[in-house]
PDB file of N, CA, C, O and CB in Angstrom:
ATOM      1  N   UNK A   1       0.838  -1.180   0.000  1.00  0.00           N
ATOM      2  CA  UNK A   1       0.000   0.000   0.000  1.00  0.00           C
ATOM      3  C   UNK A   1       0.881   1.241   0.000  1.00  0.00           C
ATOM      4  O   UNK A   1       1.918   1.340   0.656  1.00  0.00           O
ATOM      5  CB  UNK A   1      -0.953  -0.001   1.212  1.00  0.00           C
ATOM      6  N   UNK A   2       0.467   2.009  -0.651  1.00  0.00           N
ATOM      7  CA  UNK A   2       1.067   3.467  -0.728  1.00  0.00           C
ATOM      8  C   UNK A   2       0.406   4.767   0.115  1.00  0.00           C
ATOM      9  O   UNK A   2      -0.207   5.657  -0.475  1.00  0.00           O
ATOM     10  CB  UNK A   2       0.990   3.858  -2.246  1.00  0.00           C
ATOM     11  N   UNK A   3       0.622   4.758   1.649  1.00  0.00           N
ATOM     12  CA  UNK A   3      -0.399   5.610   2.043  1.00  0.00           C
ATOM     13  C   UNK A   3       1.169   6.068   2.635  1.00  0.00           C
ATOM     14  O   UNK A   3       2.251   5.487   2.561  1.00  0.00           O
ATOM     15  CB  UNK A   3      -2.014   5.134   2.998  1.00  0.00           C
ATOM     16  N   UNK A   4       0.630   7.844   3.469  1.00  0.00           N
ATOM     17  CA  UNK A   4       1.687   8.483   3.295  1.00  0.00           C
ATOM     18  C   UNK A   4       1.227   9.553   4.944  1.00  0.00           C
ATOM     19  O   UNK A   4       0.167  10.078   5.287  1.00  0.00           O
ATOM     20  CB  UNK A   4       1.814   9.237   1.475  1.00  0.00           C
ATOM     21  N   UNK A   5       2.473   9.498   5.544  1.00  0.00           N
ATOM     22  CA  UNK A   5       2.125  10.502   6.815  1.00  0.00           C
ATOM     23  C   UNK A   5       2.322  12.027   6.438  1.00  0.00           C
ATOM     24  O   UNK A   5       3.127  12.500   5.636  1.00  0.00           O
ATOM     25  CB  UNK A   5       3.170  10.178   8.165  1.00  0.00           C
ATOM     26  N   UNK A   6       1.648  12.492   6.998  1.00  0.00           N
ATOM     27  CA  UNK A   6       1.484  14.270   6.426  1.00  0.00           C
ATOM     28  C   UNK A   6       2.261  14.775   7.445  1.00  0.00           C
ATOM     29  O   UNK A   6       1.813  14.325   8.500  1.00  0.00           O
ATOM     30  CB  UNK A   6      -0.253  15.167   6.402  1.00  0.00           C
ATOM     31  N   UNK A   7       3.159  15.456   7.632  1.00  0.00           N
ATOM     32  CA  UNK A   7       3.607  16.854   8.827  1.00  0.00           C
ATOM     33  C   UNK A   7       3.123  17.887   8.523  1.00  0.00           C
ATOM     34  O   UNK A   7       2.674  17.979   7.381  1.00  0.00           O
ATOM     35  CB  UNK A   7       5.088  17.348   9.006  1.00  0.00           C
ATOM     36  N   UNK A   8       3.061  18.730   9.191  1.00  0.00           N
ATOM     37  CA  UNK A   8       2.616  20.581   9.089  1.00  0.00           C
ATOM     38  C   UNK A   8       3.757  20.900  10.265  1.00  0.00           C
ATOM     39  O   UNK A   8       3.622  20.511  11.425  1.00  0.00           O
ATOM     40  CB  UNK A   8       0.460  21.223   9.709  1.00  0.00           C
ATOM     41  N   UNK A   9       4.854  21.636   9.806  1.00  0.00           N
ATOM     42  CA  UNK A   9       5.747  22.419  10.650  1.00  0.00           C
ATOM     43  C   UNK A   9       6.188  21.321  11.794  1.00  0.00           C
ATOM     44  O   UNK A   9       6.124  21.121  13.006  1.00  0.00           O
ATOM     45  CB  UNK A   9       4.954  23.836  11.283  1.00  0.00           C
ATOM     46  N   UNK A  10       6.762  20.654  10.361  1.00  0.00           N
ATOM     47  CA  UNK A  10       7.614  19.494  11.124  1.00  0.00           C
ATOM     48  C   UNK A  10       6.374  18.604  12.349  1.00  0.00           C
ATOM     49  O   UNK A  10       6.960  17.572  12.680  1.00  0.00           O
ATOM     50  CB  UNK A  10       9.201  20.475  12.175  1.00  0.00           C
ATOM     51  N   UNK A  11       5.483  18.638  12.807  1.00  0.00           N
ATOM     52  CA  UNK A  11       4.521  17.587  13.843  1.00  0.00           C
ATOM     53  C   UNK A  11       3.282  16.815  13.024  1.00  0.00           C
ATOM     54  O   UNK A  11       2.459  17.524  12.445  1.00  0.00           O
ATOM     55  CB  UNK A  11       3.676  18.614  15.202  1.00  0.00           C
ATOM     56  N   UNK A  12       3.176  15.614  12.987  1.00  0.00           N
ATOM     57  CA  UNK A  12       2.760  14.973  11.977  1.00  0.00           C
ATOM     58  C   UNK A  12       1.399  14.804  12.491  1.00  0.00           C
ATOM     59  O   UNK A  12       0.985  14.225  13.496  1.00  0.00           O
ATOM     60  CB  UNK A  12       3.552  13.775  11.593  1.00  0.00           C
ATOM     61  N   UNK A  13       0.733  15.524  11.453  1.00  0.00           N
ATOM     62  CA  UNK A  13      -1.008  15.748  11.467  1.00  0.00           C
ATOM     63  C   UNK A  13      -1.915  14.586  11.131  1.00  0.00           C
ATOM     64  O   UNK A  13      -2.840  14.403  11.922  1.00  0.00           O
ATOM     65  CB  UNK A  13      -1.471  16.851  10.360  1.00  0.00           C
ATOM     66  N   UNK A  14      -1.811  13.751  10.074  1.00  0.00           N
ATOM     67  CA  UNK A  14      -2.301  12.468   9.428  1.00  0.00           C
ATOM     68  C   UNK A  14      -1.637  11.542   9.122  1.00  0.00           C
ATOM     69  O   UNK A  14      -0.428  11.647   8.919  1.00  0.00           O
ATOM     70  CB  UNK A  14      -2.820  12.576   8.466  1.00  0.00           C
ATOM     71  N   UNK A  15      -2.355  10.335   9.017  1.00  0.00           N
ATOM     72  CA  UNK A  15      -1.295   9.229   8.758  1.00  0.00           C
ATOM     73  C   UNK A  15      -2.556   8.423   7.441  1.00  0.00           C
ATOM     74  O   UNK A  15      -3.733   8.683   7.193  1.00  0.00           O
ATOM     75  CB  UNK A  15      -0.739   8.034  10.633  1.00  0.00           C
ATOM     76  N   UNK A  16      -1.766   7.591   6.970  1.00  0.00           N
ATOM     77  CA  UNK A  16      -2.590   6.623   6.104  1.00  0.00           C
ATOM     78  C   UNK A  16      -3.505   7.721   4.723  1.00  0.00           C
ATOM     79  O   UNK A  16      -4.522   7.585   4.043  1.00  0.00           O
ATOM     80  CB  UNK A  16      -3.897   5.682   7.403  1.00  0.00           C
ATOM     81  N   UNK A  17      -2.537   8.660   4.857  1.00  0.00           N
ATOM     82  CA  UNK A  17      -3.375  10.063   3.626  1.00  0.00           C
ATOM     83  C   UNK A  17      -3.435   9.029   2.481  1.00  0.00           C
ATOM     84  O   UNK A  17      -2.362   8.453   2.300  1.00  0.00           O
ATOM     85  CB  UNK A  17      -2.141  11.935   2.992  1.00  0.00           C
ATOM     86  N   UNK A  18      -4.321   8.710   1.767  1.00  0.00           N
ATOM     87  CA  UNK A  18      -4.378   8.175   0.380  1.00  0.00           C
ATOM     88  C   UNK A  18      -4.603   9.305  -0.390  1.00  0.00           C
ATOM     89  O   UNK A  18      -3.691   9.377  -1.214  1.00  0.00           O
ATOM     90  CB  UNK A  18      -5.441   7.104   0.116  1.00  0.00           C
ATOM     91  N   UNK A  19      -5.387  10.222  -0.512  1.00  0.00           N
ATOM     92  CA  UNK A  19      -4.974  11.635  -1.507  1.00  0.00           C
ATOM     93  C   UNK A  19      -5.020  12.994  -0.599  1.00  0.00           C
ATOM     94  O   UNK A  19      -5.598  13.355   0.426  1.00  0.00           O
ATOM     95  CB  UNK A  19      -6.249  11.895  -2.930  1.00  0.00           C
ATOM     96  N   UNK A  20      -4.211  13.479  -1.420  1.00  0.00           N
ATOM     97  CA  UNK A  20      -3.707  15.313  -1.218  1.00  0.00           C
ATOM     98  C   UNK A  20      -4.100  16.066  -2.629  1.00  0.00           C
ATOM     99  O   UNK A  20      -3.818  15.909  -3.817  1.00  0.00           O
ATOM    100  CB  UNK A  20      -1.612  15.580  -0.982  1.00  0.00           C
ATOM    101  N   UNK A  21      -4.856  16.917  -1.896  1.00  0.00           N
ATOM    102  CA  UNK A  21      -5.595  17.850  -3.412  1.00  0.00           C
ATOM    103  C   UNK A  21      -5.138  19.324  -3.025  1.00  0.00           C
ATOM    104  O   UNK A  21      -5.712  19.813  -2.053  1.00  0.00           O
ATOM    105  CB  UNK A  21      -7.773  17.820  -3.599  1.00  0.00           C
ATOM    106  N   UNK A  22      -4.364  19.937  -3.542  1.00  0.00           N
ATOM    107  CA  UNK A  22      -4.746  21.194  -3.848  1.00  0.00           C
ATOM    108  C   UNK A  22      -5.681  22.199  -3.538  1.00  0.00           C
ATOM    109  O   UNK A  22      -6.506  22.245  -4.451  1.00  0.00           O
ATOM    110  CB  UNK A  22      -4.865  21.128  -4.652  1.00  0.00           C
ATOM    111  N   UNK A  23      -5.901  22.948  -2.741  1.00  0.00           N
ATOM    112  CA  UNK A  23      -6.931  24.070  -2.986  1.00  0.00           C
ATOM    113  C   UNK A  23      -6.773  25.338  -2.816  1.00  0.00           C
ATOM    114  O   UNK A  23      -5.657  25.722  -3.165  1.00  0.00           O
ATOM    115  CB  UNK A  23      -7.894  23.943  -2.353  1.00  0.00           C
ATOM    116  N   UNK A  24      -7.586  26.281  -2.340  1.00  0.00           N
ATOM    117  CA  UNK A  24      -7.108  27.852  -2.882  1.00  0.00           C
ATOM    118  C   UNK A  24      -6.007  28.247  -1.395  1.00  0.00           C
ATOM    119  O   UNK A  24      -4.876  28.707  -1.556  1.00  0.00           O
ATOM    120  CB  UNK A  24      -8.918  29.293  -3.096  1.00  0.00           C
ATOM    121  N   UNK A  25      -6.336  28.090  -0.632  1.00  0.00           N
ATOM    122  CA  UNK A  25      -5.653  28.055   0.297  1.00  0.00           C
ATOM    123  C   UNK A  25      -4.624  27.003   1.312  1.00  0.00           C
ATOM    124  O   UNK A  25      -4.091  27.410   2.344  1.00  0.00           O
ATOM    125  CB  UNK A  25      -6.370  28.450   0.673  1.00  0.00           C
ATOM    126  N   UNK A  26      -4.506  25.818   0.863  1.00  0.00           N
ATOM    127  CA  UNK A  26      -3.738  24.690   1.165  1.00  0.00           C
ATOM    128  C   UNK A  26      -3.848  23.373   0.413  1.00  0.00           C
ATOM    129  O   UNK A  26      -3.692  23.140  -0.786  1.00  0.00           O
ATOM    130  CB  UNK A  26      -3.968  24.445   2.405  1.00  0.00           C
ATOM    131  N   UNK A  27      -4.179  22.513   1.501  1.00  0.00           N
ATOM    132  CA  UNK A  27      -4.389  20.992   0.750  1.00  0.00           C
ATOM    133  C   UNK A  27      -5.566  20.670   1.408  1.00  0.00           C
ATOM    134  O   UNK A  27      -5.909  21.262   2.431  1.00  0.00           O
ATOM    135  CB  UNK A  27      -3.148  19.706   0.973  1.00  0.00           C
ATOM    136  N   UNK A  28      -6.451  19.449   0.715  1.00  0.00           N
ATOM    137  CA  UNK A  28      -7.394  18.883   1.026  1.00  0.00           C
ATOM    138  C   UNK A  28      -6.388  17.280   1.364  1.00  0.00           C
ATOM    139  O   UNK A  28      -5.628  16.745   0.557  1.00  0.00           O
ATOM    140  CB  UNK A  28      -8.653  19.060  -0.191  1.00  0.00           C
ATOM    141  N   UNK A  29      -6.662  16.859   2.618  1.00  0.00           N
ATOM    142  CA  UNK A  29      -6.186  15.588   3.230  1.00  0.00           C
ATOM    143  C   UNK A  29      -7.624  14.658   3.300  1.00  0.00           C
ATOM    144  O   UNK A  29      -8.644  15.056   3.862  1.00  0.00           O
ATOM    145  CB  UNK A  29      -5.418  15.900   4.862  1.00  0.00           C
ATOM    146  N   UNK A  30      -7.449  12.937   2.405  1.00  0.00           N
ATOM    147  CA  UNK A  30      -8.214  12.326   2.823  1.00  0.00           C
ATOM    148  C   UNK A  30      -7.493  11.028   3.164  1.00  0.00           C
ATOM    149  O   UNK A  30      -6.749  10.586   2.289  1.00  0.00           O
ATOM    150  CB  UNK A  30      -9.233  12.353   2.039  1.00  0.00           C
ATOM    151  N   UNK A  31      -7.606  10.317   4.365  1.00  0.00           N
ATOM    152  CA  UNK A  31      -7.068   9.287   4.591  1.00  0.00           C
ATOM    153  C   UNK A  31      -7.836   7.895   4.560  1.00  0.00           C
ATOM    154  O   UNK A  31      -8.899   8.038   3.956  1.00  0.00           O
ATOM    155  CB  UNK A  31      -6.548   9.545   5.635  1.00  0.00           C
ATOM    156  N   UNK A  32      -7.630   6.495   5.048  1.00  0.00           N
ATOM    157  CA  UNK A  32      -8.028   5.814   4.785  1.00  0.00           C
ATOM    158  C   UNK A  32      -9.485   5.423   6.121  1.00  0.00           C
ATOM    159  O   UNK A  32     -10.576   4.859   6.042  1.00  0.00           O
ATOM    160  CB  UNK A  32      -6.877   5.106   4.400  1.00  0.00           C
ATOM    161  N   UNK A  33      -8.789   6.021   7.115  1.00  0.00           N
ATOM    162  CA  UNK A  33     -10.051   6.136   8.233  1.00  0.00           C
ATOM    163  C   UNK A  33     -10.354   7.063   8.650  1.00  0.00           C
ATOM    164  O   UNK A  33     -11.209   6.875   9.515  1.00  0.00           O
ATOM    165  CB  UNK A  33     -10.028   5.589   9.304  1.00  0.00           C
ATOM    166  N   UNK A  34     -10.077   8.223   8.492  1.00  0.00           N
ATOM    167  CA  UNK A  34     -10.393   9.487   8.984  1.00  0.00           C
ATOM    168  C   UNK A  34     -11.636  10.160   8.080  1.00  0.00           C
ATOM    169  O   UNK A  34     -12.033   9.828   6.963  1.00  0.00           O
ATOM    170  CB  UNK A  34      -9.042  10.363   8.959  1.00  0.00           C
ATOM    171  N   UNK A  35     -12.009  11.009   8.788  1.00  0.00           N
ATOM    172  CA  UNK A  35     -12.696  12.179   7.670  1.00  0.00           C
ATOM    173  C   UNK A  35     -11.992  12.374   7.170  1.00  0.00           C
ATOM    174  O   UNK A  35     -10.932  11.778   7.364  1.00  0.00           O
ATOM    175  CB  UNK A  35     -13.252  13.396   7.863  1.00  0.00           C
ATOM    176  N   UNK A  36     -12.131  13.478   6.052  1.00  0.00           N
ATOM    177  CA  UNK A  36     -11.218  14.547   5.349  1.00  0.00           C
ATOM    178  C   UNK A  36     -10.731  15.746   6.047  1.00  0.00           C
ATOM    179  O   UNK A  36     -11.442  16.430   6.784  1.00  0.00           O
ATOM    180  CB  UNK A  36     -11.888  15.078   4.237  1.00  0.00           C
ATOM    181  N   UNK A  37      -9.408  15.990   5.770  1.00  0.00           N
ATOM    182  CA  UNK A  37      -9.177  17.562   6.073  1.00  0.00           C
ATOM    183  C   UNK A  37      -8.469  18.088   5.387  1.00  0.00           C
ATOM    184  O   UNK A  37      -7.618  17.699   4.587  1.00  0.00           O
ATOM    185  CB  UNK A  37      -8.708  17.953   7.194  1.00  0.00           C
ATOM    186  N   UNK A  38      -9.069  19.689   5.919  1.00  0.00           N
ATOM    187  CA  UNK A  38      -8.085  20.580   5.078  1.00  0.00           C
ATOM    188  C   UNK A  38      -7.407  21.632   5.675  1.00  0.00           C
ATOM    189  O   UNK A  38      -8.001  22.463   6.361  1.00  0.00           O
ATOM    190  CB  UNK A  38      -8.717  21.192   4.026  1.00  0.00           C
ATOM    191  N   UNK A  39      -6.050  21.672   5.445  1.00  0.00           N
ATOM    192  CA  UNK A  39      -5.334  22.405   6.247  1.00  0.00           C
ATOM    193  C   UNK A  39      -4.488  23.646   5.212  1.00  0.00           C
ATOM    194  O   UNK A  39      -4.173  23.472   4.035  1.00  0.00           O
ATOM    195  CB  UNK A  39      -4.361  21.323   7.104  1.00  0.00           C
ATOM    196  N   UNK A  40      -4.297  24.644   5.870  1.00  0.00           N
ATOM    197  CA  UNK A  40      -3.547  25.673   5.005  1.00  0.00           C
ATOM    198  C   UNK A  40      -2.309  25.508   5.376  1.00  0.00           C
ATOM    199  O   UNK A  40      -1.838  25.245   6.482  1.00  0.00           O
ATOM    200  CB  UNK A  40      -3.931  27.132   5.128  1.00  0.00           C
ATOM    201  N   UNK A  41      -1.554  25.782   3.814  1.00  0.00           N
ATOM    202  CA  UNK A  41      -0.176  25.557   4.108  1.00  0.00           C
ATOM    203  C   UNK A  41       0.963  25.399   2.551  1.00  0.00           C
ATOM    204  O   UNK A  41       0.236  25.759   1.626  1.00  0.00           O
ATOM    205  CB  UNK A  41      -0.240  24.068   5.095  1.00  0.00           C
ATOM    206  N   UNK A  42       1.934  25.139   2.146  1.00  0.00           N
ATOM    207  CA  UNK A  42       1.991  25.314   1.521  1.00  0.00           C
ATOM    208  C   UNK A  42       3.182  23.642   1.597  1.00  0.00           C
ATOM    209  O   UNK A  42       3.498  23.123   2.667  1.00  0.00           O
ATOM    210  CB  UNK A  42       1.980  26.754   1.303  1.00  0.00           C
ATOM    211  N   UNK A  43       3.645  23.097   0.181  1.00  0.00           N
ATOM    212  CA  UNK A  43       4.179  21.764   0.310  1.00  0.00           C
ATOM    213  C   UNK A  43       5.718  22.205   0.322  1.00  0.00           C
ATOM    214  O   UNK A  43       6.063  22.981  -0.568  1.00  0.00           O
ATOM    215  CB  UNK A  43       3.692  20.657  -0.956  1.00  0.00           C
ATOM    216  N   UNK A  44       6.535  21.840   1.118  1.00  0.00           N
ATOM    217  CA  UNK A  44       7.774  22.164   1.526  1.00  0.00           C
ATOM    218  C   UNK A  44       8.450  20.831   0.424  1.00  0.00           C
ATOM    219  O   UNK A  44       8.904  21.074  -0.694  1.00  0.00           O
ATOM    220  CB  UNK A  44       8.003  22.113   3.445  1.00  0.00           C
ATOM    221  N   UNK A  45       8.389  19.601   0.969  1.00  0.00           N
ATOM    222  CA  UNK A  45       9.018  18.219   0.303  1.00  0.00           C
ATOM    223  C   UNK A  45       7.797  16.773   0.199  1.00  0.00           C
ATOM    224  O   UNK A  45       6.958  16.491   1.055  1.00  0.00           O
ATOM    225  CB  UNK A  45      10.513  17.705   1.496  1.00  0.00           C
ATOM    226  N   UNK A  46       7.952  16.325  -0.609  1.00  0.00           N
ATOM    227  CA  UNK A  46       7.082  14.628  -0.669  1.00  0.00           C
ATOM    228  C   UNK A  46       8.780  13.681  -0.941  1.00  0.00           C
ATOM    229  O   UNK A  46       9.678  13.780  -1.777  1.00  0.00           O
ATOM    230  CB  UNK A  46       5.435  14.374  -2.715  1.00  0.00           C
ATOM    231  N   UNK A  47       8.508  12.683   0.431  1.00  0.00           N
ATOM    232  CA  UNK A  47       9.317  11.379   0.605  1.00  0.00           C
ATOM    233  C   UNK A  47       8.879  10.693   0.208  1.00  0.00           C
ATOM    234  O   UNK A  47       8.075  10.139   0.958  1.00  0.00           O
ATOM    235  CB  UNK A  47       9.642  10.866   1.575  1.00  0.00           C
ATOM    236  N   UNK A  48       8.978  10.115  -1.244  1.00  0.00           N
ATOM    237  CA  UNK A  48       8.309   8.917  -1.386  1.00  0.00           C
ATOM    238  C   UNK A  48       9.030   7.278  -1.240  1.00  0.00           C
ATOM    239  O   UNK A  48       8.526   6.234  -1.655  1.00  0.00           O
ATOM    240  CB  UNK A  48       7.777   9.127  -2.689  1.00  0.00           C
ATOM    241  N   UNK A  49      10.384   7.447  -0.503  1.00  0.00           N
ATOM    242  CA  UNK A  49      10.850   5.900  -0.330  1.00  0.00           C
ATOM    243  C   UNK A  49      10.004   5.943   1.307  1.00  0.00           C
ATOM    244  O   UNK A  49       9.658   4.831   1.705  1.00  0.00           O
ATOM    245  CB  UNK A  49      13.051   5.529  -0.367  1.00  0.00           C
ATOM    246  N   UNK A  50       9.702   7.037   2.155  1.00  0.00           N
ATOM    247  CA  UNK A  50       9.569   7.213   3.636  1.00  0.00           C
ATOM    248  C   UNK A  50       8.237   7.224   3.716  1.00  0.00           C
ATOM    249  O   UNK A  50       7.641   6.921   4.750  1.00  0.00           O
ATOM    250  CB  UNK A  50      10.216   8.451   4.298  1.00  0.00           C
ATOM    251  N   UNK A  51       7.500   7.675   2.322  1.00  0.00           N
ATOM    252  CA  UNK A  51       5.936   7.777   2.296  1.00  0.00           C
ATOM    253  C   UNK A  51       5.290   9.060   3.234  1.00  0.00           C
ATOM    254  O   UNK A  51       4.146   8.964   3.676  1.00  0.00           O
ATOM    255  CB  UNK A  51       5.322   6.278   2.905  1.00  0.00           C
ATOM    256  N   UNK A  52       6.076  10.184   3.476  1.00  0.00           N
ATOM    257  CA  UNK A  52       6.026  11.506   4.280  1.00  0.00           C
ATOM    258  C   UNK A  52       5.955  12.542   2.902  1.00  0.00           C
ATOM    259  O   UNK A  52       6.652  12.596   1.889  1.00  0.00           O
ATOM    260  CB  UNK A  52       7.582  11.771   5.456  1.00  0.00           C
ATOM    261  N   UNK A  53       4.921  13.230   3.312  1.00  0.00           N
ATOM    262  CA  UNK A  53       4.574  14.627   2.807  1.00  0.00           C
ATOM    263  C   UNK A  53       5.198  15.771   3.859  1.00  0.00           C
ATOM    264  O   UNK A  53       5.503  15.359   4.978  1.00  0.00           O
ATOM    265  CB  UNK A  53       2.847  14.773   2.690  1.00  0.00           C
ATOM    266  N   UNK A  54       5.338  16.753   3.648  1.00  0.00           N
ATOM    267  CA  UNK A  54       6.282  17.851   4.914  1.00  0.00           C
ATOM    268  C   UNK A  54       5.143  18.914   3.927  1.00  0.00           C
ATOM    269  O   UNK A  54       4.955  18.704   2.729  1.00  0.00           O
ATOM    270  CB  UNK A  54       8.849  18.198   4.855  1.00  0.00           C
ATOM    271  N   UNK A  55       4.453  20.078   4.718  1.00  0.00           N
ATOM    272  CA  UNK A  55       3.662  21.123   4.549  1.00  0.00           C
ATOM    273  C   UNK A  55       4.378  22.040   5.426  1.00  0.00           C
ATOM    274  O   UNK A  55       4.860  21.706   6.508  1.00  0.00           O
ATOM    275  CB  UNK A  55       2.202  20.888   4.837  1.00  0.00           C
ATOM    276  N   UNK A  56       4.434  23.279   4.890  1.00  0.00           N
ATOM    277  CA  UNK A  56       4.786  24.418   5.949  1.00  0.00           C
ATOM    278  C   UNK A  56       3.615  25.479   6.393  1.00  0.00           C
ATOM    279  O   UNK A  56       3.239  26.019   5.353  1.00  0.00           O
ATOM    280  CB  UNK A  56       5.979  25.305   5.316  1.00  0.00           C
ATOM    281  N   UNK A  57       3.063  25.871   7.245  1.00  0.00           N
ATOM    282  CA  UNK A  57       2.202  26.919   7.115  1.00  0.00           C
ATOM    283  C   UNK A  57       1.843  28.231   6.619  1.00  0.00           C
ATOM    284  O   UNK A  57       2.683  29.125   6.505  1.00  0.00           O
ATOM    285  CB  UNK A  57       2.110  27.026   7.750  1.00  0.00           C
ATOM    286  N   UNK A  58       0.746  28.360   6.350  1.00  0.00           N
ATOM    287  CA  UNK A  58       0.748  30.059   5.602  1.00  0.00           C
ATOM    288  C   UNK A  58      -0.052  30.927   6.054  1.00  0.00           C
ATOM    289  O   UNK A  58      -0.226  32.073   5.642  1.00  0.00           O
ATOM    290  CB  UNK A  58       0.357  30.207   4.140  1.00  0.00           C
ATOM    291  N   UNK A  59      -0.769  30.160   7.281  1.00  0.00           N
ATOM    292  CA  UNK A  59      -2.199  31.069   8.023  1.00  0.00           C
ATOM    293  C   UNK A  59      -2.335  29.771   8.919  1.00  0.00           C
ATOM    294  O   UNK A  59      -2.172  28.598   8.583  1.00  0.00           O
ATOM    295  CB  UNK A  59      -3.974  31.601   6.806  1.00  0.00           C
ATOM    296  N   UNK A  60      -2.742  30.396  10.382  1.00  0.00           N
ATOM    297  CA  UNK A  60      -3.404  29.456  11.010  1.00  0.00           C
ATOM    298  C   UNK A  60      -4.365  28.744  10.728  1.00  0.00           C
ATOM    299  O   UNK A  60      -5.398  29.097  10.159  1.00  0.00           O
ATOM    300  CB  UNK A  60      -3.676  29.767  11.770  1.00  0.00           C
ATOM    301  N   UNK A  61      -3.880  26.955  11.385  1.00  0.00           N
ATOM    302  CA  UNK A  61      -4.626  26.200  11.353  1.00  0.00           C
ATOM    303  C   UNK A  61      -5.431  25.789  12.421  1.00  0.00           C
ATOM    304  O   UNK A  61      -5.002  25.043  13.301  1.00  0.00           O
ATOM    305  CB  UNK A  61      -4.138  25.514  10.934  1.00  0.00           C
ATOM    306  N   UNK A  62      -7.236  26.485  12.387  1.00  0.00           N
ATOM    307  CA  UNK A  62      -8.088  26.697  13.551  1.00  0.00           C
ATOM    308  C   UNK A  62      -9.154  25.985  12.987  1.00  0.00           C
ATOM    309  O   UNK A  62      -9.293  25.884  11.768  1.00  0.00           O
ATOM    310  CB  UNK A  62      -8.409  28.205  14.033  1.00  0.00           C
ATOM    311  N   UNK A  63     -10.089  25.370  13.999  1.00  0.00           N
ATOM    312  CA  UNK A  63     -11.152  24.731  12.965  1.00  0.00           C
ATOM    313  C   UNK A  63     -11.740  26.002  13.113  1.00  0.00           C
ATOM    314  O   UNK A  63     -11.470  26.947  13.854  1.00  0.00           O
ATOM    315  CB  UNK A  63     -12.148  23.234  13.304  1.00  0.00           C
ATOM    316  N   UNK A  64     -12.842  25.776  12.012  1.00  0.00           N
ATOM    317  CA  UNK A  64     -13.556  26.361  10.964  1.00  0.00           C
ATOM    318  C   UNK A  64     -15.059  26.656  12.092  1.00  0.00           C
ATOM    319  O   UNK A  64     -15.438  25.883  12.972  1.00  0.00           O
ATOM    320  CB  UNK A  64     -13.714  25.147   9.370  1.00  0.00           C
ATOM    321  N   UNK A  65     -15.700  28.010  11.710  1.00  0.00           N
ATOM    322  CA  UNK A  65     -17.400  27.847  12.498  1.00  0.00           C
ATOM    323  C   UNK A  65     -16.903  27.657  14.185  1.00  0.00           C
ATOM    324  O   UNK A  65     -17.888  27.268  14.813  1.00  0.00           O
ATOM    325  CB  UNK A  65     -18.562  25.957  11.798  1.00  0.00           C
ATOM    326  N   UNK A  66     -15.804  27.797  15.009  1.00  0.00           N
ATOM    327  CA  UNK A  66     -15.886  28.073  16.147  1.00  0.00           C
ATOM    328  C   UNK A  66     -16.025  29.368  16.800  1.00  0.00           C
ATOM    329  O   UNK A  66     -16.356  30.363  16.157  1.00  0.00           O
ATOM    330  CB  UNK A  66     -15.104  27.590  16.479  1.00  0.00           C
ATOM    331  N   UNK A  67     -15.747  29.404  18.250  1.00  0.00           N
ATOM    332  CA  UNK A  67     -16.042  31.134  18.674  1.00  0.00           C
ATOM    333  C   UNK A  67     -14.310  31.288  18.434  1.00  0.00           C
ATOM    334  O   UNK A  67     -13.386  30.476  18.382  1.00  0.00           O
ATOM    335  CB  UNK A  67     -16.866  31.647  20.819  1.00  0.00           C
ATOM    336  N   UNK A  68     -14.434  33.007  18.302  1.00  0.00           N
ATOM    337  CA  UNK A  68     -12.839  33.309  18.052  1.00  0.00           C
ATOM    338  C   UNK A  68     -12.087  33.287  18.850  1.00  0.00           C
ATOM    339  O   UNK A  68     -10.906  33.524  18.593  1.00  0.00           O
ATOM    340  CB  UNK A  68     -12.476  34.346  17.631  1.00  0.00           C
TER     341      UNK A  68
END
């Protein structure tokens, strides 16, 4: 299997990511048991003998619809 651990500023956010999409403000993360997420950020490196993605940030990552 080809599934892949995600970091954001070097501390590793997801594991088992089967796709990473693009969007206007970061990536869309979907893994194999998780929901989906999406985090802002921008792609620093992809390991693919280690199966690690590395993201750096570009705006805080807060969930979405909480109080401020």
């Amino acid at each position: 299997m080809c599934q892949a651990k995600v970091y954001l500023d070097g501390n590793k956010i997801m594991e088992d990511v089967i796709w990473l999409e693009p969007t206007q403000d970061g990536f869309l993360l979907r893994s194999l048991f998780d929901d989906a997420r999406e985090v802002n950020g921008r792609l620093e490196s992809i390991d693919l003998l280690k199966h690690q993605v590395r993201l750096a940030s570009t705006a805080p990552n807060e969930p979405r619809g909480g109080e401020p």
